[in-house]
DSSP file (Angstrom, degrees, kcal/mol; ACC not computed):
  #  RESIDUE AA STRUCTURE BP1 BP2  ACC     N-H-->O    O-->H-N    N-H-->O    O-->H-N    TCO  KAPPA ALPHA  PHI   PSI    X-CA   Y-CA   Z-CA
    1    1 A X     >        0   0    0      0, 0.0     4,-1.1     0, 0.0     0, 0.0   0.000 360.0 360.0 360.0 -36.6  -11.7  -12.3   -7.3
    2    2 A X  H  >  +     0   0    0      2,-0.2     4,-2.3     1,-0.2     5,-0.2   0.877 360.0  47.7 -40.2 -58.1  -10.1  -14.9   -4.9
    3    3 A X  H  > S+     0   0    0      1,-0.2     4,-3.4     2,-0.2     5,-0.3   0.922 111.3  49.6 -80.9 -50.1   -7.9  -16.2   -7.3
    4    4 A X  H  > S+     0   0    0      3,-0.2     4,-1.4     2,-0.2    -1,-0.2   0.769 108.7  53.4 -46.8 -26.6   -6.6  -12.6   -8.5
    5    5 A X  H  X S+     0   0    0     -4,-1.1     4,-1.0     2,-0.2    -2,-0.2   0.996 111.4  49.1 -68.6 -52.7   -5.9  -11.5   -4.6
    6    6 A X  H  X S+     0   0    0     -4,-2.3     4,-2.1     1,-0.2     5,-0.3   0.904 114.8  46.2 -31.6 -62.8   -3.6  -15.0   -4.4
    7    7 A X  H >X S+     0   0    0     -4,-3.4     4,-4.0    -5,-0.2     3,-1.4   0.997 112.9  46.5 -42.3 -63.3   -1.8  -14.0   -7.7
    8    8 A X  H 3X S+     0   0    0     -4,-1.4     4,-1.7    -5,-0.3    -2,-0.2   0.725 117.8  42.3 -53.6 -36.2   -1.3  -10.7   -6.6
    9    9 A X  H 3X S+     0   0    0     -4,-1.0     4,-0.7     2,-0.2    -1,-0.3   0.653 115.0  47.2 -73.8 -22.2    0.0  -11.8   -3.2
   10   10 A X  H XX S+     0   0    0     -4,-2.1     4,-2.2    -3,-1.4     3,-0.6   0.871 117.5  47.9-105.0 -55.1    2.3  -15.0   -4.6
   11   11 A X  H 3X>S+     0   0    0     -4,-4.0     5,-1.8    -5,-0.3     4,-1.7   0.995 106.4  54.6 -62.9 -45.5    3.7  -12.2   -7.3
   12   12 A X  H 3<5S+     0   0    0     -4,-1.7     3,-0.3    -5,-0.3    -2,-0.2   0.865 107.9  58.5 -49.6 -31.2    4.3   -9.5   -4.3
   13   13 A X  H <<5S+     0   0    0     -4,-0.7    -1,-0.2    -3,-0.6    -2,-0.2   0.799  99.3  51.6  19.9-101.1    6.3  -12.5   -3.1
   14   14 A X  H  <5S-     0   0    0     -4,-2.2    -1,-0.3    -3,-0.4    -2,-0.2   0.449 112.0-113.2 -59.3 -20.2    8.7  -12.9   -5.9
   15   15 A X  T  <5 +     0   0    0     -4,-1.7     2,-0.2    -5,-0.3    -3,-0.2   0.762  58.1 170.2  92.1  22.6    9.4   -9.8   -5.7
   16   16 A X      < -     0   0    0     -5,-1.8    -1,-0.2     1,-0.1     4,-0.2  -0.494  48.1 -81.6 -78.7 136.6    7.5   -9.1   -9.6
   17   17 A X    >   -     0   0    0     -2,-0.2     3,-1.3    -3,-0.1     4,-0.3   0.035  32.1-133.7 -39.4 141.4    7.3   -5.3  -10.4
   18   18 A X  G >  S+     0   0    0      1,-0.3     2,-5.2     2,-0.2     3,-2.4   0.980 102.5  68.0 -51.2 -66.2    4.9   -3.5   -9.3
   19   19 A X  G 3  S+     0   0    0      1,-0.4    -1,-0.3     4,-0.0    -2,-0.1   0.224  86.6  75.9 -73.7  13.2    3.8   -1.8  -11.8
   20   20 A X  G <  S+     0   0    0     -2,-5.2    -1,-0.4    -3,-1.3    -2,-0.2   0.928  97.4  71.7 -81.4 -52.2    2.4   -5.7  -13.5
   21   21 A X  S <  S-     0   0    0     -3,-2.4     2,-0.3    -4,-0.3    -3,-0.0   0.136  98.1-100.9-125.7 153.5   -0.4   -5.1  -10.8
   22   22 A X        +     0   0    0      1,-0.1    -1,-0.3    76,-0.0    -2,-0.1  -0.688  33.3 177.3 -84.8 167.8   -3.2   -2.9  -10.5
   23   23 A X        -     0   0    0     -2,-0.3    61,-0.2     1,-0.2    -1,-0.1   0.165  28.9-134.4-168.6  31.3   -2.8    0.2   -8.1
   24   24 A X        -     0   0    0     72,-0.2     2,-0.2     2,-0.0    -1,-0.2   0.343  54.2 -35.3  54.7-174.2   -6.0    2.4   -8.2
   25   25 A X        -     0   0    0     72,-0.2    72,-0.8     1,-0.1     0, 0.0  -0.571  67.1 -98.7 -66.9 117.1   -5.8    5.8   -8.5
   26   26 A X  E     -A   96   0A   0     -2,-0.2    70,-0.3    70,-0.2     3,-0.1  -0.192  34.2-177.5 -15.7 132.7   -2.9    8.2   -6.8
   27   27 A X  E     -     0   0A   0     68,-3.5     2,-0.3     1,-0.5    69,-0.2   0.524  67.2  -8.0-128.6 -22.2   -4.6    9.6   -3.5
   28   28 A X  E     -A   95   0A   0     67,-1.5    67,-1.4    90,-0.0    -1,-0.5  -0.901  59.4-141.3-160.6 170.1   -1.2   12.0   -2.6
   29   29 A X  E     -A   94   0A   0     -2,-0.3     2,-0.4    65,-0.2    65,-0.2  -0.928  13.6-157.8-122.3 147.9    2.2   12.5   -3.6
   30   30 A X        -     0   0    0     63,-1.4    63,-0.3    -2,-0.3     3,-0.2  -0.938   8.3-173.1-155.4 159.3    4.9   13.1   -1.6
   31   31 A X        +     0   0    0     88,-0.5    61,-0.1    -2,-0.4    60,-0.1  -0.321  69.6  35.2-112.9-179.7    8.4   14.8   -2.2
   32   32 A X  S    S+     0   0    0     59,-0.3     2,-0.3    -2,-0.1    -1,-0.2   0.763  99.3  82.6  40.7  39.2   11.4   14.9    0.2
   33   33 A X  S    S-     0   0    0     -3,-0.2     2,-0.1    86,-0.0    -3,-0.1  -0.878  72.5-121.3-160.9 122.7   10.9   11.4    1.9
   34   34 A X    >>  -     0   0    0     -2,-0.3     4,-1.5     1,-0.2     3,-0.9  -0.522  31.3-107.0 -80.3 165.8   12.0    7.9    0.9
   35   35 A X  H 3> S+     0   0    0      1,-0.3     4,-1.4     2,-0.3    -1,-0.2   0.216 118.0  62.0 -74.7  -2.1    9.7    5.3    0.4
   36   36 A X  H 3> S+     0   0    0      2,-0.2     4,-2.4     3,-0.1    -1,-0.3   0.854 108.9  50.9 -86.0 -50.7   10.7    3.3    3.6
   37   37 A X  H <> S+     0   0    0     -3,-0.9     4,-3.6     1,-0.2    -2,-0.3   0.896 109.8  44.3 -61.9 -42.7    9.4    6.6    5.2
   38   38 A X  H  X S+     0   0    0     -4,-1.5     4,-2.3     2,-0.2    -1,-0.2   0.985 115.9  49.4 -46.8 -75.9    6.1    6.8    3.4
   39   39 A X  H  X S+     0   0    0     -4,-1.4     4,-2.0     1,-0.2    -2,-0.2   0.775 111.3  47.1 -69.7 -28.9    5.6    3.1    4.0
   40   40 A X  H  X S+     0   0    0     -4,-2.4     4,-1.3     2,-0.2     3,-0.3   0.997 111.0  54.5 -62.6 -76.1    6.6    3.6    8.0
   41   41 A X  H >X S+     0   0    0     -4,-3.6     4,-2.1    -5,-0.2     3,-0.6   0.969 112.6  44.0 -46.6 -53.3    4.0    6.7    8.2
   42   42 A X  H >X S+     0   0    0     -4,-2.3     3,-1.6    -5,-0.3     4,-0.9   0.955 106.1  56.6 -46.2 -51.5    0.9    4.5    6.7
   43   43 A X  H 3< S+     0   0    0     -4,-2.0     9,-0.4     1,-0.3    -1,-0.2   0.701 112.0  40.9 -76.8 -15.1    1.6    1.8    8.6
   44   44 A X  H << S+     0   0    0     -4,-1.3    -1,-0.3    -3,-0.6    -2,-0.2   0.361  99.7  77.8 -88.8   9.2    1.2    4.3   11.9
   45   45 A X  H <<  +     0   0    0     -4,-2.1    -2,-0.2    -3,-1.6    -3,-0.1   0.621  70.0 125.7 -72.1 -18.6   -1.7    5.9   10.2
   46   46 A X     <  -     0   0    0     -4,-0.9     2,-0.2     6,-0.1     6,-0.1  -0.048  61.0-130.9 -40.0 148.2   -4.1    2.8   11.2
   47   47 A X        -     0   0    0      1,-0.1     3,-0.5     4,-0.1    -1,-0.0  -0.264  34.4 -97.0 -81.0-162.6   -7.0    3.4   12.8
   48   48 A X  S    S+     0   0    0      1,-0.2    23,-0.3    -2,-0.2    -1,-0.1   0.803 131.3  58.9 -55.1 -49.9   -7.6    0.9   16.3
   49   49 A X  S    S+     0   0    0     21,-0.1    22,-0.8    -3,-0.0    -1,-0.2   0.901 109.8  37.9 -43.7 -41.0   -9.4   -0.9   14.2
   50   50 A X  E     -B   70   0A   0     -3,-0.5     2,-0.3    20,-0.3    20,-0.2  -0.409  53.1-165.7-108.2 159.6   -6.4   -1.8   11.3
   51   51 A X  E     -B   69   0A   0     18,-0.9    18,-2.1    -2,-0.2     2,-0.3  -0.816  16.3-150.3-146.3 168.4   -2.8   -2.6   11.4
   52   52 A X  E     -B   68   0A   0     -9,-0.4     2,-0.7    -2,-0.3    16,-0.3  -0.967   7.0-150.3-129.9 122.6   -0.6   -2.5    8.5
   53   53 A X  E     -B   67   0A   0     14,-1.1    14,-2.4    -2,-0.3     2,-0.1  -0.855   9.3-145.8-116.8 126.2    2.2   -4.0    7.3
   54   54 A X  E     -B   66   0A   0     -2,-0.7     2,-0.5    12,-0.3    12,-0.2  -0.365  11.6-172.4 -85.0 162.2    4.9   -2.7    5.0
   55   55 A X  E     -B   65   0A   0     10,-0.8    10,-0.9    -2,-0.1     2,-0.6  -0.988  27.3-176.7-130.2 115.7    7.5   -4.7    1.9
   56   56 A X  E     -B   64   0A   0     -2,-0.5     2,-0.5     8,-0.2     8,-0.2  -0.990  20.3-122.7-112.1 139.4    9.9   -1.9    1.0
   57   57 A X        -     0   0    0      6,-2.6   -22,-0.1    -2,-0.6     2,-0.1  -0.740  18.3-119.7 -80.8 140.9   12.5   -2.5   -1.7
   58   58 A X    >   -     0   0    0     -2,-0.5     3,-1.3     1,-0.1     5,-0.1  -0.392  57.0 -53.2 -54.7 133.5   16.0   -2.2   -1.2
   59   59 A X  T 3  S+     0   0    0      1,-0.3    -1,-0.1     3,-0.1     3,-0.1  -0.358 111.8  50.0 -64.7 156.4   17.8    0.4   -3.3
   60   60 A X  T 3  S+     0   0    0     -2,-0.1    -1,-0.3    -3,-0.1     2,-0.1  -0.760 103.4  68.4 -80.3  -4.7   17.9    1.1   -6.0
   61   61 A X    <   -     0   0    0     -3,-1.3    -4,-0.0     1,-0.1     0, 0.0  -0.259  64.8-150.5 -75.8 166.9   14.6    1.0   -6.3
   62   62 A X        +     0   0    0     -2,-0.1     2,-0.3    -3,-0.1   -27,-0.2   0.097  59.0 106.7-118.4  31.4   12.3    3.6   -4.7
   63   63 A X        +     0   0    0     -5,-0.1    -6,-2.6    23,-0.1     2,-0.3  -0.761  34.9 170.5-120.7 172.4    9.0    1.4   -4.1
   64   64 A X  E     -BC  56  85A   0     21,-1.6    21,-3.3    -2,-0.3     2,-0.4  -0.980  19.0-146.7-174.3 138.1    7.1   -0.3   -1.3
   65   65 A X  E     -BC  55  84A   0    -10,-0.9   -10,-0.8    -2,-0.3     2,-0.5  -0.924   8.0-167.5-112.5 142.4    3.9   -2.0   -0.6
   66   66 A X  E     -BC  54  83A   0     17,-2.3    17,-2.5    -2,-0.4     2,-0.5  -0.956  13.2-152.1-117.5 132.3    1.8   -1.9    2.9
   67   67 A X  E     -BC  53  82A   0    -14,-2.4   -14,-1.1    -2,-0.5     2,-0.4  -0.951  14.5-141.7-116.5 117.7   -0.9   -4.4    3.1
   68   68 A X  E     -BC  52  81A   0     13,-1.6    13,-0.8    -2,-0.5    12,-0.5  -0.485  21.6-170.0 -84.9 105.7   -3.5   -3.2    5.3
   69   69 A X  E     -B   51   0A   0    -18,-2.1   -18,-0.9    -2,-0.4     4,-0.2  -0.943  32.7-115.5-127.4 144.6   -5.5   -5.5    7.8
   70   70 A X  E >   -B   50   0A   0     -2,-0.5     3,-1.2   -20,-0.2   -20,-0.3  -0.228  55.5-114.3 -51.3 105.0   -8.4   -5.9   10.2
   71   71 A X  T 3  S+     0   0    0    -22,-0.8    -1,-0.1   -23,-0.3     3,-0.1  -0.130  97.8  48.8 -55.4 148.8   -6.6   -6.4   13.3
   72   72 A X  T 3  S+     0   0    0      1,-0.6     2,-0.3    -3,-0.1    -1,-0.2   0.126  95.1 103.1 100.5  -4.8   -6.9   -9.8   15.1
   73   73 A X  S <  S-     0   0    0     -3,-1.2    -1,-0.6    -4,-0.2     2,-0.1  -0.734  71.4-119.5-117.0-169.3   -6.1  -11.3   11.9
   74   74 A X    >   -     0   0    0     -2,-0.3     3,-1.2     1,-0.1    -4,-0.1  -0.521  21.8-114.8-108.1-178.9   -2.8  -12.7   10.7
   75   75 A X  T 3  S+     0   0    0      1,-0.3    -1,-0.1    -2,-0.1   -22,-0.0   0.936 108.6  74.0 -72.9 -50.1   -0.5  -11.8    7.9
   76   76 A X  T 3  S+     0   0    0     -3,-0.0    -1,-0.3     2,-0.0     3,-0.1   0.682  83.0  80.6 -35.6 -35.4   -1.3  -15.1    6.4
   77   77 A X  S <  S-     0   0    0     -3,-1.2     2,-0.1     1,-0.2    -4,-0.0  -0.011  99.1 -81.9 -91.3-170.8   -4.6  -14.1    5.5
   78   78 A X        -     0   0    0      1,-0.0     2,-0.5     2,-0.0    -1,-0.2  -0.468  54.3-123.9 -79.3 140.9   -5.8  -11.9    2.2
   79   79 A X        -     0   0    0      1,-0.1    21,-0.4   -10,-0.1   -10,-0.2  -0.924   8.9-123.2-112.7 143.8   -5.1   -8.6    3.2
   80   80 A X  S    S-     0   0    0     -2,-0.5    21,-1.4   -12,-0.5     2,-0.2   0.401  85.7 -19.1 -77.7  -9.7   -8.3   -6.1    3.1
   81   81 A X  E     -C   68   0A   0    -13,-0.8   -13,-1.6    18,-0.3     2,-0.5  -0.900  64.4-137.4 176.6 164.4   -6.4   -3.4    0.7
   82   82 A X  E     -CD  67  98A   0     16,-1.0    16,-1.7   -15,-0.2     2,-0.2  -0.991  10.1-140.1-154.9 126.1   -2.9   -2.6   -0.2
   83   83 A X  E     -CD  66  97A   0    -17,-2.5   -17,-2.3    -2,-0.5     2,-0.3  -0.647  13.4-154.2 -76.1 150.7   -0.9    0.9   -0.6
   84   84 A X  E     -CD  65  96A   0     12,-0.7    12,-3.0   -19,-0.2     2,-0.3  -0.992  12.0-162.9-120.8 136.1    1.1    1.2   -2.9
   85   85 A X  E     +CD  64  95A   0    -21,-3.3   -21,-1.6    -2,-0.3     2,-0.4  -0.785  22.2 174.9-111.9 139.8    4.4    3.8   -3.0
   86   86 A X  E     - D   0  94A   0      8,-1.2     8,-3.7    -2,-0.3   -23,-0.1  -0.993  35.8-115.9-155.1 135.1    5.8    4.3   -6.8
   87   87 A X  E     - D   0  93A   0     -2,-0.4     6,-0.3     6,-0.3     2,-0.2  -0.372  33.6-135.0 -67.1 149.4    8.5    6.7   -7.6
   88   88 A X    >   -     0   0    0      4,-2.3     3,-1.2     1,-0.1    -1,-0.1  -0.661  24.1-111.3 -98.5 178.4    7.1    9.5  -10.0
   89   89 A X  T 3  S+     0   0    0     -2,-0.2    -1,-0.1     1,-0.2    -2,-0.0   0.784 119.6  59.3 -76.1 -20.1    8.9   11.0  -13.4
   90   90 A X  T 3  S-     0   0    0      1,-0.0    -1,-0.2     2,-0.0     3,-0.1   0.495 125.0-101.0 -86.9   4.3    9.4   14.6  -10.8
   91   91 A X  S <  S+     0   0    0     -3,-1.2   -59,-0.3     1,-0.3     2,-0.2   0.825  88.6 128.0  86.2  25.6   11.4   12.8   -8.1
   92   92 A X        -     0   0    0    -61,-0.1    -4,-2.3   -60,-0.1     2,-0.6  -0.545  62.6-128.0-121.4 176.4    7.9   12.6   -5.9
   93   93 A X  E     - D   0  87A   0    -63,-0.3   -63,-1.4    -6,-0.3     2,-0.4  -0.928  23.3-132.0-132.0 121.3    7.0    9.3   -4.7
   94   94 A X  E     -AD  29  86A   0     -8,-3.7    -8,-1.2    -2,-0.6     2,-0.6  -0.551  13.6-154.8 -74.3 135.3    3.1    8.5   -5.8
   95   95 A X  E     +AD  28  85A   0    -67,-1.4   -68,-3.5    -2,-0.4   -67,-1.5  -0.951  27.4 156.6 -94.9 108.7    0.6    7.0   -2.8
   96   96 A X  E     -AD  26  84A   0    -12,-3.0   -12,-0.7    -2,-0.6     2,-0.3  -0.872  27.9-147.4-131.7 179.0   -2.5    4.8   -4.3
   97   97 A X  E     - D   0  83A   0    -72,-0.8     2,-0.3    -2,-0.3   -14,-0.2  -0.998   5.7-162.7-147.4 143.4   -4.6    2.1   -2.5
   98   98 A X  E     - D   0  82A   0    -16,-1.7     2,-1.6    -2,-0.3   -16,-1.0  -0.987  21.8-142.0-123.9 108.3   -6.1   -1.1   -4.3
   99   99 A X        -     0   0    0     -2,-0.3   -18,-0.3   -18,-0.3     6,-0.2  -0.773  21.3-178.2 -77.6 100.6   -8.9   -2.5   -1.8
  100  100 A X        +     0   0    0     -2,-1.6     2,-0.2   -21,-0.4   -19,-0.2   0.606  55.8  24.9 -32.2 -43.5   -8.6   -6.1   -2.1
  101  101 A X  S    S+     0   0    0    -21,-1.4     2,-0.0     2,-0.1   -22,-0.0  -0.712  96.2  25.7-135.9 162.9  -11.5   -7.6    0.3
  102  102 A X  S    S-     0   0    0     -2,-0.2     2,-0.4     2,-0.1    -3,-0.0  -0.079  95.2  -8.6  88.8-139.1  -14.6   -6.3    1.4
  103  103 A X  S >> S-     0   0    0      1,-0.1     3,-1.4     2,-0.1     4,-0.6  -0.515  83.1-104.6 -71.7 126.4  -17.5   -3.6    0.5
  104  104 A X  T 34 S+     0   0    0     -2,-0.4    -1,-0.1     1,-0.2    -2,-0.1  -0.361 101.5   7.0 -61.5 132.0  -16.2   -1.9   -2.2
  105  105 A X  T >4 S+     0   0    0     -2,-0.3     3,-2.9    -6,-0.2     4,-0.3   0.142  87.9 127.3  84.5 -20.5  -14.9    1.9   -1.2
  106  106 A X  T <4 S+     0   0    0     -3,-1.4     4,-0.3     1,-0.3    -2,-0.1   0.883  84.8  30.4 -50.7 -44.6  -15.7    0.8    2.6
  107  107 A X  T 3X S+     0   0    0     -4,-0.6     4,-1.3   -27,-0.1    -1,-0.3   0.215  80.0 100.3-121.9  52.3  -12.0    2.0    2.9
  108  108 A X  H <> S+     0   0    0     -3,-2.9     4,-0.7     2,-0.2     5,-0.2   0.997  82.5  57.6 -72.0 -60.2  -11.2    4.4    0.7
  109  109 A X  H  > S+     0   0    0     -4,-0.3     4,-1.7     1,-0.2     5,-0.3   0.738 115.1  38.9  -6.0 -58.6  -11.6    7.3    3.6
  110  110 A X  H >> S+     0   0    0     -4,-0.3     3,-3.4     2,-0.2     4,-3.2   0.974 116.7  57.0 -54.4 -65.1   -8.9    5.6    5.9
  111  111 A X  H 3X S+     0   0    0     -4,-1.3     4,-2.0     1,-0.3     3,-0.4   0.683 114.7  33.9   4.6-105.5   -7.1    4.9    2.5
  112  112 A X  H 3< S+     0   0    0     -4,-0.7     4,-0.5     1,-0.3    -1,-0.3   0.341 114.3  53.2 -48.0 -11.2   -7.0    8.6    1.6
  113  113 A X  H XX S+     0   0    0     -3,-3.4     4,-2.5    -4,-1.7     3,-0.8   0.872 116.0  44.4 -98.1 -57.4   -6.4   10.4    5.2
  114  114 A X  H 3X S+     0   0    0     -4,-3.2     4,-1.8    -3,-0.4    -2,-0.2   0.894 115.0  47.3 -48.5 -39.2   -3.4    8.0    5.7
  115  115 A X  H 3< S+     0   0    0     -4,-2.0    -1,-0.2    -5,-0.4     4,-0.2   0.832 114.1  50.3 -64.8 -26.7   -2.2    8.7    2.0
  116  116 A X  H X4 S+     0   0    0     -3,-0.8     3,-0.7    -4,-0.5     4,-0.5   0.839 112.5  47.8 -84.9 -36.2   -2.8   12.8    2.6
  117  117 A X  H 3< S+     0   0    0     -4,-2.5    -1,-0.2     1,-0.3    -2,-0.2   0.743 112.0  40.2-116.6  11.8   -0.8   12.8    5.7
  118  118 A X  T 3< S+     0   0    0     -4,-1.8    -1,-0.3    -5,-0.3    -2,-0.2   0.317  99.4  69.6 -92.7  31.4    2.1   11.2    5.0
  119  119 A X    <         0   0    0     -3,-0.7   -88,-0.5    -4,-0.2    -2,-0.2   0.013 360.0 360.0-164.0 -19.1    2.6   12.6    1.5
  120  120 A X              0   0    0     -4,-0.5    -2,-0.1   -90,-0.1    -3,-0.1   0.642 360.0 360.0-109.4 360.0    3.3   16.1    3.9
């Protein structure tokens, strides 16, 4: 599992398409907002607890990742789950979450409340 998070991070990197990587389940959609703005709302959706940090691509592409961490720690480290924002075929921009680190599902909640209200 170690060795897949490294990959995952060293391809987010490079800049390799998303869409190589897993990227769970769609938790929202949302229409009328580019993907800098989705990634900007998650990353003020943390609780106290989290901070987040966003990668947007430059157009022309319409996707962005935020990797989500236990505050107090640094960006250097594996971060504890990662949104991902993915254009859909309807001009909507899809919201999913991968949790990387820790009890599995221990953050889907946050996950899914962040994903539901920026997605409006």
């Amino acid at each position: 599992m170690v060795i897949f998070r490294r990959l995952m991070l060293i391809a987010l990197s490079l800049g390799l398409p998303f869409a190589a990587m897993a990227q769970g389940a769609p938790l929202a959609t949302a229409f009328g907002r580019t993907h800098d703005d989705v990634a900007q709302c998650l990353m003020r959706q943390m609780p106290p607890g989290f901070r987040a940090w966003p990668k947007v691509s430059p157009p022309p592409r319409r996707d962005a990742i935020v990797n989500m961490y236990i505050r107090g720690h640094g960006q250097g480290e594996d971060p504890i789950g990662v949104f991902h924002v993915q254009p859909t075929a309807n001009d909507g921009l899809a919201i999913s979450f991968v949790q990387t680190n820790g009890v599995r599902g221990e953050y889907d909640r946050i996950a899914r409340i962040a994903a539901q209200r920026c997605a409006r």
